[in-house]
N, C-alpha and C positions, 0 to 999 in steps of 0.2 A: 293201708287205710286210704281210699281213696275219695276225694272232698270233689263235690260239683263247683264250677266254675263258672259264671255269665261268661259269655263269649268277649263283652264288650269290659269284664273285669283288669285291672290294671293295678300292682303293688300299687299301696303309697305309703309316705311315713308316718299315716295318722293313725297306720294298725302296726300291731305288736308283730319286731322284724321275724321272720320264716315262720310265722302260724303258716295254718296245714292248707290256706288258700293258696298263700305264694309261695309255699311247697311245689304243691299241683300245678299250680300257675304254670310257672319254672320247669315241671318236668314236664308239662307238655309242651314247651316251648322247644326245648331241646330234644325230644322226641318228633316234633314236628322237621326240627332242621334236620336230624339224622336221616328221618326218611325222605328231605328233597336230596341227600348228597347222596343216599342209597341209587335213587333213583336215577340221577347223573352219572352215577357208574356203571349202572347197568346199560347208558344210553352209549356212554363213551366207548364203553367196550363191544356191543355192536357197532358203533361204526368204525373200528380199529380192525376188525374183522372182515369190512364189505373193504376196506382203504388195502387190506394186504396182500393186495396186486401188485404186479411188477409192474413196475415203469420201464417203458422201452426207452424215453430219451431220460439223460444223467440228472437233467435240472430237477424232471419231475420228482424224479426218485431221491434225490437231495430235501427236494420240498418238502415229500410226502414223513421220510424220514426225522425231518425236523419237528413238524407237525405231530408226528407219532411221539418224539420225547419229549416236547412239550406238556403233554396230555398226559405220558406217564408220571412227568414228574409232579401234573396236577393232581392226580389220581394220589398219590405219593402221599401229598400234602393232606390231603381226603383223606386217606388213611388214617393220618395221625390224628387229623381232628376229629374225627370216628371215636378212635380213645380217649380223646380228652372231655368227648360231650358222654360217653359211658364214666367214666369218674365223678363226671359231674351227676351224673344221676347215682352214682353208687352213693356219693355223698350225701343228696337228699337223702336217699332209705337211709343211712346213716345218723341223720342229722345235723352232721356237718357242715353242708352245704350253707353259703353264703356269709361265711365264715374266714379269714383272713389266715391264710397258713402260715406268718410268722407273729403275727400282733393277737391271732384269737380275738379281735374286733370285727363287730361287720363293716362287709362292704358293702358299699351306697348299693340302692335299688338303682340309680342310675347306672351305673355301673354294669350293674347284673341283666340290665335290661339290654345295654349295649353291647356286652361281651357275657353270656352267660354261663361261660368256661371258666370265668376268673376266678383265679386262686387268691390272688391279694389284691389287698385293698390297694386305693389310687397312691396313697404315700408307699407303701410298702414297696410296688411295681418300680415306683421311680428311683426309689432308694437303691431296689435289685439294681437296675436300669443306669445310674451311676454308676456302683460298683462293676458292671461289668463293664463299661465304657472307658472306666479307670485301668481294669486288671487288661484289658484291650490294646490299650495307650502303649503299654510297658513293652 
């Protein structure tokens, strides 16, 4: 089901949380980022292509090489948030979305507006966020 949108529309908490506006809202929000990061791979990987020339002196070729893992490792990171904005959209269709994966409370529209991958709410993160910093410590 797909719901039209004003371009200049924006959640807020004076409508009822994930109606089918800031559904849509939401998935085109993350459809839009999916396809700038598409887009940046497709750029980076053209220019990893014109870059894989030999360097005849060693500095270059140290440079050039640093330069190339950097990029794969951003590319990496791309990757993964590729998956994490595809679950997020799996969870709209589901109705999940914006839904807290250990409290089953929502999480703030600000929240979702800032990070719209977010699986939990602001306390829930920090609580993870502790405990791993604790089990870290040991």
């Amino acid at each position: 089901m797909t719901v039209e949108i004003e371009s200049e529309y924006r959640p807020s908490e004076d409508e009822p949380f994930m109606n089918d506006r800031q559904r849509e809202y939401f998935r085109n929000k993350l459809l839009v980022w999916k396809e700038e990061i598409l887009k940046e791979s497709k750029e980076t990987l053209a220019n990893l292509q014109e870059e894989s020339q030999n360097h005849p002196d060693f500095a270059d070729r140290a440079s050039s090489e640093t330069d190339r893992s950097i990029e794969l490792r951003a590319r990496d990171r791309q990757r993964k948030l590729i998956s994490k904005i595809d679950d997020a959209l799996e969870r709209i269709t589901d109705g999940s979305y914006g839904y807290c994966e250990e409290t089953g409370e929502p999480i703030s529209l600000r929240r979702l507006e800032a990070r719209p991958i977010a699986t939990l709410s602001i306390e829930a993160q920090e609580a993870h966020e502790r405990r791993e910093k604790v089990y870290r410590d040991d």
